[in-house]
N, C-alpha and C positions, 0 to 999 in steps of 0.2 A: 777621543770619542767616549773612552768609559768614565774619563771623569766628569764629561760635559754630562752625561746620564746622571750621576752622582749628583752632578751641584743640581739638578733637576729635581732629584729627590730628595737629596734636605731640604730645598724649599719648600717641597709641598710638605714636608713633613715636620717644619718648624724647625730643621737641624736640632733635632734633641729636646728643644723647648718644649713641646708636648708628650704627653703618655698616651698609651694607647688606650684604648676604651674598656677594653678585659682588666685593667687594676680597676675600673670602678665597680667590677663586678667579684672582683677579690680574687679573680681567676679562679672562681668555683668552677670546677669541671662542667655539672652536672648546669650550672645554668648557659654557664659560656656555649655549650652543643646545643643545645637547646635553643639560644637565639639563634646561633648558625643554621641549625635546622628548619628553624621557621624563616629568615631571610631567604636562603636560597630557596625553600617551598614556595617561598612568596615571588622571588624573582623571577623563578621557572614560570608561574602560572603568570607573570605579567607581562611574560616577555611571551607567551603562546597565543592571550585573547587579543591584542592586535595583529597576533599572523592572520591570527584565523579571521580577524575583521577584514586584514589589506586582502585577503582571498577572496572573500566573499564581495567586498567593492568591487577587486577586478572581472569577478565573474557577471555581477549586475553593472551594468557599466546606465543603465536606465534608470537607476537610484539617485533620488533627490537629494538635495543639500549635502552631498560627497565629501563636501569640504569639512564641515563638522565631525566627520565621520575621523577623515586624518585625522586631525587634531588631538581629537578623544584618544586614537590609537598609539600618537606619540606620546601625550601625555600619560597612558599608563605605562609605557616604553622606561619614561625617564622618569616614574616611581620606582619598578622595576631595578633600573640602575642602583638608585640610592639604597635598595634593600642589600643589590650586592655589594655597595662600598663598602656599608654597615659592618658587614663580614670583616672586610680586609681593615677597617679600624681597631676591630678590635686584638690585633697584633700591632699593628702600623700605623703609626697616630697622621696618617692622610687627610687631615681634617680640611686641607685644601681642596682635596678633591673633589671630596663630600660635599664642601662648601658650592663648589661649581656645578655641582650634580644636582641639587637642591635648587641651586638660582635657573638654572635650564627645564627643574619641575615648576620653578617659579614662574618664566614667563611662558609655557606652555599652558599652563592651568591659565596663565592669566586671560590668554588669548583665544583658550578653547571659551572660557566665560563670557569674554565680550563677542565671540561670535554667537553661541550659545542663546543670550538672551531677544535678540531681535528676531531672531530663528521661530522661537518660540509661538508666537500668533499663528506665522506658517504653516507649522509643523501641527499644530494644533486643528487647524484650520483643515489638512488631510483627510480624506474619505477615509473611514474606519473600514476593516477587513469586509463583514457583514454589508457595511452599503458600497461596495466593491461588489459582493455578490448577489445582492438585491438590483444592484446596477445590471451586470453583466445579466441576471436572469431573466430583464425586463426589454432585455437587450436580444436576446434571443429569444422571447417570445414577438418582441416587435417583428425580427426577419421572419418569424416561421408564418406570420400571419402577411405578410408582404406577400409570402407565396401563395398565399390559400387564400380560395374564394369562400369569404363570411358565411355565404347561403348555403352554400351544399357543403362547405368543411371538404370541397376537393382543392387539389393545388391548382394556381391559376398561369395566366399563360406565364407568368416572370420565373417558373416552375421549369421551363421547356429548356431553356438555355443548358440546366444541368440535369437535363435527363441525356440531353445531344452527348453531354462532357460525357457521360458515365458511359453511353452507349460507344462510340468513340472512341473506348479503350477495350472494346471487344474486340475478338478474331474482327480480320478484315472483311472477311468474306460471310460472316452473319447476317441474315435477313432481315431487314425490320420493315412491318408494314404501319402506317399512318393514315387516318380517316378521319373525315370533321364533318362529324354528326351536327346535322340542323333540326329540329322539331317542326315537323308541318304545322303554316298555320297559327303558329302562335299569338302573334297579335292579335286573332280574333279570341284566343282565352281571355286575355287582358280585357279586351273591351267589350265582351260579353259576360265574364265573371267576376270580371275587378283582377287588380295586382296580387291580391293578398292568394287567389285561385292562381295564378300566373306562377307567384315565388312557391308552394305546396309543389305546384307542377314540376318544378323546378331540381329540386330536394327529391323529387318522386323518380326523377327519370335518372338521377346522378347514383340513388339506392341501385336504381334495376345493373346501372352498367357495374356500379360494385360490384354486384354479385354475381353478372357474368363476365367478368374477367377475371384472369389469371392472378397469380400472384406477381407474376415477372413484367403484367402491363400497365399501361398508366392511362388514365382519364385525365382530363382538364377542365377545367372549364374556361373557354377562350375566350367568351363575350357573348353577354345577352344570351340566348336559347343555343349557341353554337358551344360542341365540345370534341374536343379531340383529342384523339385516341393512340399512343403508340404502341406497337404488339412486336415485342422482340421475338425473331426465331419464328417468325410469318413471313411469309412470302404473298407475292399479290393475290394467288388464290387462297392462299387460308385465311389470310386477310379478309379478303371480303367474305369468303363463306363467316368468320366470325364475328365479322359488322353487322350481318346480316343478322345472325340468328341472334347480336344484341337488340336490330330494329325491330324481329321477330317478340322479344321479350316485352320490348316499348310497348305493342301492338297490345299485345295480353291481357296487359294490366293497367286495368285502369282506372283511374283515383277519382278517391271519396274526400268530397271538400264541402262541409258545411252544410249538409244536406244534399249534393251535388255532385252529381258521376260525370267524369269525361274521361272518353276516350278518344287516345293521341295517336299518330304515328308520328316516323320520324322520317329523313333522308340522309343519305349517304356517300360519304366518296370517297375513294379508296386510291394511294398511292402504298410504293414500296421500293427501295432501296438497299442499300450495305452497308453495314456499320461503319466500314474502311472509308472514313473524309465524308461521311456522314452528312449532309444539308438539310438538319431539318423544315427550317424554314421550307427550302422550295418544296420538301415533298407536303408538306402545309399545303401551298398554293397549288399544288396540281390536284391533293383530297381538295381541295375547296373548288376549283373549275368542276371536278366528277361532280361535287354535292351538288353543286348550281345544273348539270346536265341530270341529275336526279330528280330535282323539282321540277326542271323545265318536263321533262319527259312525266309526267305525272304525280309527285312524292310517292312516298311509303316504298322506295327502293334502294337500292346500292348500284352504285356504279365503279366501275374501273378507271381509273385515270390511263389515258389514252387509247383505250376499249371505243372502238368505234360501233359495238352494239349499244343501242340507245335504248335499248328495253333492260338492263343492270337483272340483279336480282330483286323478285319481289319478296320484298322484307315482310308485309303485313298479309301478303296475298292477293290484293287486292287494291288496284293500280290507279282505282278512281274514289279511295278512302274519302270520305267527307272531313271540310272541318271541324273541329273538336266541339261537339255538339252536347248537351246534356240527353245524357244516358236513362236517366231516371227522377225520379223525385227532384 
């Protein structure tokens, strides 16, 4: 066994016939350390940046052209090598080894290059960092605006689904009330002051519920003149007393368009629920049965969903409110 090692090693070391690499440097001390120093500096650092490359592919496993990536990592692998043969030649004239160290940078390099260049268009071809982020930020202004209604800048009904998710992860037992406010009347704005008086109205009446709601509640705007309202931590009557005193606000104020005053009311209808399994939708449909027993029964009130009084509250005062009529000039 130790001679078969033997005849292994004068082969590669020419049995004698070569010298080692330190006689052509005259076995000067001060330059002999000096390569040695620099080789193994240099092998240490060539043998670290492909750990650190195979790390980083393993951890991106979503990284394009992967293959190129190996390549590159071995081929500085088996530069690396040759820097630490370099070492051992210069005692050990292993020029065989070296030799085969060299032909293994040979056809590594050769094969990271013909991958390398077809690559190139591809890679090139790549969304830069910046239209990655110009991407993405056009990308979330498209969903924010998916949710939000253009005219009044409130979120729209595609808004509802994840107000339900967030409510849903309250205690179980939290109140929440739901109301879908309809505008008495409206169509006769339209066709008595035009759209452009309609869409103001619009914008006017989205301002007032801004500003009488809470921080913790949500408006919508659900379609055409209907908006609906969820109020966390209401129950059916603070619910509706606060629907109310919003219809009360509607009632108040009333907009200046182009020369042109109208005054609105609005109608109401009020459900309520617990956050625990949560259905917004249905409590949707049961405010929208109240609003429709709100019109029926005169506008300009609030009703209760399942409240078999048909007189609701009156929101304006005043049960036999006219259509939105001009006010003045």
């Amino acid at each position: 066994m130790g001679e078969g090692l033997a005849a292994v090693w004068r082969a590669v070391t020419g049995d004698g016939q070569f010298t080692p690499h330190g006689m052509c440097l005259l076995w000067d001390p001060a330059l002999v350390w000096t390569m040695v120093a620099s080789d193994l500096l240099i092998f240490l650092s060539y043998y670290s940046i492909p750990m650190a490359l195979f790390i980083f592919l393993r951890r991106r496993q979503d990284l394009r052209f992967r293959g190129i990536f190996y390549l590159a990592g071995f081929f500085v692998l088996a530069c690396g090598t040759t820097h630490l043969i370099s070492v051992l030649t210069l005692w050990q004239p292993a020029y065989w080894i070296a030799a085969a160290a060299k032909l293994l940078t040979a056809a590594v390099s050769v094969a990271t290059a013909v991958v390398a260049w077809p690559l190139l268009p591809k890679a090139v071809a790549l969304p830069s960092p910046q239209h990655l982020q110009e991407t993405r930020r056009a990308l979330l202004e498209a969903r924010e605006m998916a949710g939000k209604d253009p005219l009044t800048d409130l979120p729209n009904r595609r808004a509802l689904p994840q107000v339900a998710a967030v409510l849903r992860r309250s205690p179980a037992n939290r109140p929440v009330a739901v109301a879908m406010v309809d505008i008495d009347l409206f169509k006769s704005v339209n066709d008595t002051f035009g759209h452009g008086m309609g869409d103001a109205l619009l914008r006017h009446v989205a301002d007032v519920m801004r500003r009488c709601l809470g921080p913790s509640d949500t408006v919508v705007r659900f379609g055409g003149d209907e908006f609906v309202l969820v109020l966390p931590d209401a129950d059916a009557e603070a619910g509706e007393a606060a629907v109310a005193a919003l219809c009360r606000a509607v009632a108040v104020s009333p907009i200046w368009y182009e020369g042109q005053t109208v005054r609105l009311t609005a109608s109401a209808g009020v459900a309520a629920g617990r956050a625990g399994g949560l259905d917004l939708e249905a409590l949707i449909r049961e405010a929208d049965r109240a609003c429709y027993r709100a019109k029926a029964a005169g506008r300009d009130r609030v009703m209760l969903a399942g409240a078999e009084d048909v007189s609701g509250w009156m929101a304006g005062g005043d049960a036999s409110t006219p259509a939105p009529t001009p006010a003045g000039g």
